[in-house]
C-alpha positions in Angstrom: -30.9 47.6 -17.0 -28.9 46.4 -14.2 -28.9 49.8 -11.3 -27.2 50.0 -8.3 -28.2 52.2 -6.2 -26.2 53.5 -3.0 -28.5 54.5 0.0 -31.2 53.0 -1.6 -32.8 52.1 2.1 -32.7 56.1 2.8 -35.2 58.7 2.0 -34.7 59.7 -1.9 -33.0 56.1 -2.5 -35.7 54.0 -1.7 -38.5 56.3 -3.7 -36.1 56.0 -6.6 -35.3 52.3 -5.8 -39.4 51.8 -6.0 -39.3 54.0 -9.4 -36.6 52.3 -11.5 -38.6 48.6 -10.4 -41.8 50.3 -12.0 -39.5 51.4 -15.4 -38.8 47.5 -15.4 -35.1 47.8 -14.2 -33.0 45.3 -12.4 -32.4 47.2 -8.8 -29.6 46.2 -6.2 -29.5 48.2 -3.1 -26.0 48.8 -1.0 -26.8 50.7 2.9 -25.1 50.4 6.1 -28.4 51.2 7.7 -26.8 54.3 9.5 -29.7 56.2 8.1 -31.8 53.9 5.9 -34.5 51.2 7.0 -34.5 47.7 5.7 -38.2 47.9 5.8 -37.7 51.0 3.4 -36.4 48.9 0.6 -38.8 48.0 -2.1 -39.8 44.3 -2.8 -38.1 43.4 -5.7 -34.8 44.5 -4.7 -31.9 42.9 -4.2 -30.1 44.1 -0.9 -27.3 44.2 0.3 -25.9 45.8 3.8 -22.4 47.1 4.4 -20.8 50.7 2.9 -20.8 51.4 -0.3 -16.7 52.2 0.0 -16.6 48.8 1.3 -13.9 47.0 -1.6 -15.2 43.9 -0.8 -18.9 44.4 -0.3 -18.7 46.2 -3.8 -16.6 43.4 -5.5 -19.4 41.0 -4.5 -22.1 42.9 -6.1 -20.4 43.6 -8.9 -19.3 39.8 -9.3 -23.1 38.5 -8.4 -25.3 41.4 -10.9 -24.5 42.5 -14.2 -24.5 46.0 -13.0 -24.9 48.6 -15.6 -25.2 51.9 -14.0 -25.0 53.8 -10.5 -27.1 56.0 -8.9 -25.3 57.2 -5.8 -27.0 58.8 -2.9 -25.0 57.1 0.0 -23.6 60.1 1.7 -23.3 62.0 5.2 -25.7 64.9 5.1 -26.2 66.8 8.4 -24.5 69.9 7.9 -24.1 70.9 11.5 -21.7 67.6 11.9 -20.1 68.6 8.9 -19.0 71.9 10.6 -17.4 70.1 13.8 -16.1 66.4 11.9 -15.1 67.2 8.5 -12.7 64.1 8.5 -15.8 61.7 8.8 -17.2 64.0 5.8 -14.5 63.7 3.3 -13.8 59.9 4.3 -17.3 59.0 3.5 -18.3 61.7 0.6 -15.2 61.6 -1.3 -12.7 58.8 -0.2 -15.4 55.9 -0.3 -17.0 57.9 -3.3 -13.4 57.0 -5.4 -13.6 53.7 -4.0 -17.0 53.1 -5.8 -16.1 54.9 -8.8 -12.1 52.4 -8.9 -14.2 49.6 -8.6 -17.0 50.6 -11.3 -14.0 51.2 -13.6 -12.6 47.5 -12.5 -15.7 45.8 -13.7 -16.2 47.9 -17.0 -19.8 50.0 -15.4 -19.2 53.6 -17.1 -22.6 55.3 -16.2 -23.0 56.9 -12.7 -26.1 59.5 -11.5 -24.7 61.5 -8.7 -27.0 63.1 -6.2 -25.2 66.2 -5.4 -26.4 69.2 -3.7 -26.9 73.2 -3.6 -25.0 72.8 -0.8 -22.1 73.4 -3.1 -23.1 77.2 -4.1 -22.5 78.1 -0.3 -24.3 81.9 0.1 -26.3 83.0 -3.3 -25.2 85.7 -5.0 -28.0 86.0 -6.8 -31.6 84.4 -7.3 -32.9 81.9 -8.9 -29.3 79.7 -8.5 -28.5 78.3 -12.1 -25.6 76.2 -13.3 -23.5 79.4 -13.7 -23.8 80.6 -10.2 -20.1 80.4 -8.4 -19.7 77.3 -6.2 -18.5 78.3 -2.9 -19.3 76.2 -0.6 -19.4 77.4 3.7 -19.7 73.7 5.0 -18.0 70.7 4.5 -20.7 68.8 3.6 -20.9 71.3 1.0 -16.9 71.0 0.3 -17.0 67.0 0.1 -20.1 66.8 -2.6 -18.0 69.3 -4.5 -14.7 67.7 -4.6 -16.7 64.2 -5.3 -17.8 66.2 -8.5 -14.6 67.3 -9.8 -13.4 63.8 -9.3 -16.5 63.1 -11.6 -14.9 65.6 -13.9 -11.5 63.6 -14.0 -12.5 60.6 -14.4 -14.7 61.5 -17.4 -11.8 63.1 -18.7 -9.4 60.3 -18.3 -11.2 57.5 -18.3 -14.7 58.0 -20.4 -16.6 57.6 -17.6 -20.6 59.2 -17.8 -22.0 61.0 -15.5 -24.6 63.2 -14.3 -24.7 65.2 -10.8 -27.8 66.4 -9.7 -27.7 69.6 -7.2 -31.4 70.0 -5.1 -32.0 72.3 -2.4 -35.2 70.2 -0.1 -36.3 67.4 -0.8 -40.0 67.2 0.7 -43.3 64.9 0.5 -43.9 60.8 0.3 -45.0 58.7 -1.9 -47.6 56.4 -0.8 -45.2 53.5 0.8 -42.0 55.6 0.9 -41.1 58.9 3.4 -38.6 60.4 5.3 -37.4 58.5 8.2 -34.4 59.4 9.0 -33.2 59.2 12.7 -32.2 62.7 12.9 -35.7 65.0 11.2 -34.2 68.8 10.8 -36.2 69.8 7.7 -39.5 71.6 7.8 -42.0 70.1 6.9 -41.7 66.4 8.4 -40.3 68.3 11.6 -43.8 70.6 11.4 -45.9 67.5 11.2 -43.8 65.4 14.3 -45.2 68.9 16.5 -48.6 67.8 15.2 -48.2 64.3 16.1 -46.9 64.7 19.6 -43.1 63.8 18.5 -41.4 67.3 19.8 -43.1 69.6 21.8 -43.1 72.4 19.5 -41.8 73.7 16.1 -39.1 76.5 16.1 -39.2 79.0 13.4 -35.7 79.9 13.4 -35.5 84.4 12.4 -38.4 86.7 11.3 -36.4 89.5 10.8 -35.3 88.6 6.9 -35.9 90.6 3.5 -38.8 88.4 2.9 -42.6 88.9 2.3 -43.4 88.0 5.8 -40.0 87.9 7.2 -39.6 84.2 7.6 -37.2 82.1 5.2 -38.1 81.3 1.6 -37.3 77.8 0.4 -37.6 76.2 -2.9 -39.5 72.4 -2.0 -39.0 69.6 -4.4 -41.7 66.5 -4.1 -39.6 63.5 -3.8 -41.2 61.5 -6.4 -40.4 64.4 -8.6 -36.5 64.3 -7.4 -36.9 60.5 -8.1 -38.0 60.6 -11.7 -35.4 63.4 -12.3 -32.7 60.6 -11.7 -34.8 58.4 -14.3 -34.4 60.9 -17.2 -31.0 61.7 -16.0 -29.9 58.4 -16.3 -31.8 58.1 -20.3 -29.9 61.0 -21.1 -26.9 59.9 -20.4 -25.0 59.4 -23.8 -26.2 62.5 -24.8 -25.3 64.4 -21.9 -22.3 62.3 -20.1 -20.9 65.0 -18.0 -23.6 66.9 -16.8 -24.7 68.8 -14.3 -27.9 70.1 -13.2 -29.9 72.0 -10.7 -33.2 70.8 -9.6 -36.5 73.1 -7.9 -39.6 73.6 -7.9 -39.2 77.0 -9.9 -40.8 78.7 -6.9 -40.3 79.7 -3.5 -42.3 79.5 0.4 -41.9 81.2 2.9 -41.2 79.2 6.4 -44.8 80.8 7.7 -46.3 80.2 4.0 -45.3 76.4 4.8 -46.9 76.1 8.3 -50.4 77.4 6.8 -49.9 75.0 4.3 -49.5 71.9 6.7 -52.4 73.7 9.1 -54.9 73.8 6.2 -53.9 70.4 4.9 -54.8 68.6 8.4 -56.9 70.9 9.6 -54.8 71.4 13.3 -52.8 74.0 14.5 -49.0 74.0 14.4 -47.5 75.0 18.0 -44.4 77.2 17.4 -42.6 80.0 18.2 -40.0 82.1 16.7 -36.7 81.4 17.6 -33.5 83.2 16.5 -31.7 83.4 13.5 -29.1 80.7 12.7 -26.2 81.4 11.1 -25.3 81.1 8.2 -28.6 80.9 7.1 -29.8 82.4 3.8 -32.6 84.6 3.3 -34.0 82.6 0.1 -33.0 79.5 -1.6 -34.6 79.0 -4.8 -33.5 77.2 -7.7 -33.2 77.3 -11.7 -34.6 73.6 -13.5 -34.2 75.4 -16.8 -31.5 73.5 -18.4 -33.0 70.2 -16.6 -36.3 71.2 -18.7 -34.0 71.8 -21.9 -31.4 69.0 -21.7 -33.3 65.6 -19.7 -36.8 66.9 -20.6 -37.7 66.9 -16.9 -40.9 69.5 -15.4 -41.8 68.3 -11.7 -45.3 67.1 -11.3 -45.9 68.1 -8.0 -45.6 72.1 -7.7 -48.2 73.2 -5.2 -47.0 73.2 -1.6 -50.3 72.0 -0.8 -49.8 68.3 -2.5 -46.7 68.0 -1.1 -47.5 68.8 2.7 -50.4 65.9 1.9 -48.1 63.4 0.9 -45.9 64.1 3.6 -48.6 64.0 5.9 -50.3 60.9 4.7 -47.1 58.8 5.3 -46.4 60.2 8.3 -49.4 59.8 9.9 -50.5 56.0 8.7 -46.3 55.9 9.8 -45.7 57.7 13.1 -43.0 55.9 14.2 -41.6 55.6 10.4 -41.0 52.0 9.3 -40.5 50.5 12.7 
């Protein structure tokens, strides 16, 4: 099968870029770079850079591949922007999200795998986060993924379209040639190991005042191989699922402290931090439920102990210290 794949020089797009080429698939890969690597993208793949809401960069692919399915990770992401510029937000997650879906429609592609996000829940009401739990988003990052699912909702509704969103909390971990490197680090783990390699001076634990076993956040990690081949059965299970959505997790939490020990044990150095304070907004645990994923797209992740995943992480980012440049 002919697979486009949106942001497929970023983080999660160029692992599942890498995965689909193993499957045997046919893999065209759309990025503007803002975020993505060149280097990033697998051999094998056909690339192409420019915005995926670019008309004109679409209609080109589209008249060049035999495209047969989307999988859509292009997206803003940093949810701090996304509180001052919601405009850029909305433009990019939703606007140039209908653009993409217009032209798929155009050409006669009817299969899309959206990567969504728990963003959309906002605050939990209650623990572990399932498909039932009310989406309320407080960001517009949130908001925009949202609205881009409703739109998903339409156009099944109207026009047949198939689709499947997939909503994940952290995505965390390498595979061997493929890891975070995005310009702007802000999640733990990679941000832990840049204190171990010199790249910041030190890592800020942000509250240890919460409702938790030792105070610090709890966070549900998801190994981004395992985020990778969820997209794979997603996009197999599409004619028997064609509208459906799913949250993704490891089925456990860690704690923000529970994390550090992890990466200290893994590399055998010692993490400098201190505790800073709480940010707001900031939940006390995030930890999702994969039960339907298990049921429905017969997806388990692989890769459950923090352990293996700080390794990974720290394998690539280590051999990669200045990530693919």
């Amino acid at each position: 099968m002919a697979v486009l794949v949106t942001g497929g020089a970023g983080y999660i797009g160029s692992v599942c870029s890498e995965v689909l080429l193993n499957k045997g698939h046919d893999v065209i890969v759309v990025d503007n770079l803002q975020e993505g690597h060149r280097k990033g993208v697998p051999d094998g793949a056909v690339f192409y850079e420019g915005d995926f809401g670019d008309r004109s960069v679409l209609e080109a692919i589209f008249c060049n591949h035999p495209v047969e399915a989307v999988m859509h990770f292009a997206a803003d992401t940093r949810v701090e922007t996304s509180m001052t510029d919601p405009g850029q937000f909305f433009r990019n997650n939703l606007a140039n999200g209908i653009t993409l879906l217009n032209v798929m429609r155009e050409r006669g592609c009817e299969k899309i795998i959206f990567s969504s996000t728990a963003a959309t829940f906002g605050e939990p009401q209650y623990i572990p986060v399932d498909e039932q739990h009310p989406q309320v988003p407080v960001n517009s990052y949130g908001e925009s993924k949202l609205m881009f699912e409703r739109v998903l909702d339409w156009y099944h509704r109207a026009y047949g379209l198939q689709f499947i969103a997939l909503r994940y909390f952290n995505a965390a971990g390498a595979s061997k040639k493929r890891g975070d490197a995005k310009r702007t680090i802000t999640l733990l783990i990679p941000v832990t190991i840049q204190a171990l390699l010199g790249q910041r001076e030190k890592l800020f634990i942000f509250g240890n005042d919460y409702d938790t076993r030792d105070g610090t956040c709890i966070r549900d990690y998801i190994h981004v191989e395992d985020l990778a081949h969820a997209h794979l059965c997603a996009l197999e299970k599409l004619d028997e699922y064609p509208s459906g959505k799913y949250n993704l997790g490891n089925g456990q939490g860690f704690t923000n402290l529970e994390v550090i020990k992890a990466v200290e044990e893994v590399t055998g150095k010692t993490v400098p931090c201190e505790f800073a304070p709480r940010r707001p907004g900031d939940p006390a645990v995030l930890i999702a439920s994969s039960d339907l994923a298990h049921r429905e797209l017969g997806w388990t992740p692989r890769h459950r102990r923090l352990e293996d995943i700080v390794a990974s992480a720290w394998h690539w980012h280590s051999a990669h210290p200045k990530g693919y440049e």
